[in-house]
C-alpha positions as CSV (number, residue, x, y, z in Angstrom):
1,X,-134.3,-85.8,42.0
2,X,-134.5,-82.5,43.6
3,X,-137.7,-81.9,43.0
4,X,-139.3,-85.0,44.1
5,X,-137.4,-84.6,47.8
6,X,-139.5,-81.0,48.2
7,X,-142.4,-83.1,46.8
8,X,-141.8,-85.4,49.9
9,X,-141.2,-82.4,52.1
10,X,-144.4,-80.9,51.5
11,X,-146.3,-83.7,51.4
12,X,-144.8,-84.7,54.9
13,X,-145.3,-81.5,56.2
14,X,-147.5,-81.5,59.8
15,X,-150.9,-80.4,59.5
16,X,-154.1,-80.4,61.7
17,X,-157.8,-79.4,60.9
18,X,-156.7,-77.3,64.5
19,X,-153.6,-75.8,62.3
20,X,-156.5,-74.7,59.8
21,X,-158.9,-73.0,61.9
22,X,-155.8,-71.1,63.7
23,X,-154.3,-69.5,60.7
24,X,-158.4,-68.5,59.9
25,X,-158.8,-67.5,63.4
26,X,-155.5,-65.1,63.0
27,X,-157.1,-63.7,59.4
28,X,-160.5,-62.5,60.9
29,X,-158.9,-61.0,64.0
30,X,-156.2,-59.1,61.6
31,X,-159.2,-58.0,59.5
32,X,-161.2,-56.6,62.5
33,X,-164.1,-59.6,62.6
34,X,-166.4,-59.6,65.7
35,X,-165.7,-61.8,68.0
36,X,-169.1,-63.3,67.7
37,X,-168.7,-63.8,63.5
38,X,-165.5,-65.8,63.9
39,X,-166.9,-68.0,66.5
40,X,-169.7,-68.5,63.8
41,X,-167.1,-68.9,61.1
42,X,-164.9,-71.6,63.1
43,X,-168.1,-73.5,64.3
44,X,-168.9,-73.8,60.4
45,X,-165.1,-75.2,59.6
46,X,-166.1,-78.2,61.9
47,X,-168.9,-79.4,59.4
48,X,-167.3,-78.3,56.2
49,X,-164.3,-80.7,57.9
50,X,-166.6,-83.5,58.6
51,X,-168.5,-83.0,54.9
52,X,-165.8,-82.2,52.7
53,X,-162.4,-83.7,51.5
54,X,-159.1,-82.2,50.8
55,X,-159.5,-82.4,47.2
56,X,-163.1,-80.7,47.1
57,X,-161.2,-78.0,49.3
58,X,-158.6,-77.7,47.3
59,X,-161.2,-77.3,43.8
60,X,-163.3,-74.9,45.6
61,X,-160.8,-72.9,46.7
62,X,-159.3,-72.5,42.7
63,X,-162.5,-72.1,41.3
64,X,-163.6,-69.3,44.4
65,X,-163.0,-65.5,42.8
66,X,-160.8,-65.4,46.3
């Protein structure tokens, strides 16, 4: 029972496209990025948002060598 009320939790947990891009936006500025490359980096997010799902994000990411 425990378990499937933190499934619920997380699953209900608030989260935005924006939420995404802010927590990549903090990244690059923590590791130094021009200005310039993370306006080029959150301009991509927008397509990969519009072109990809959740799931192909979430396979990509696992099978990345990040």
């Amino acid at each position: 029972m425990e378990k499937d009320l933190t499934l619920d939790l997380m699953l209900t947990e608030r989260w935005s496209n924006n939420a995404c891009r802010g927590y990549v936006i903090w990244a690059m500025e923590n590791c130094n990025f021009k200005p310039e490359d993370i306006k080029r980096v959150v301009r991509e997010l927008h397509w990969v948002f519009d072109m990809k799902s959740i799931e192909e994000a979430d396979e990509h990411y696992c099978q990345s060598p990040y």
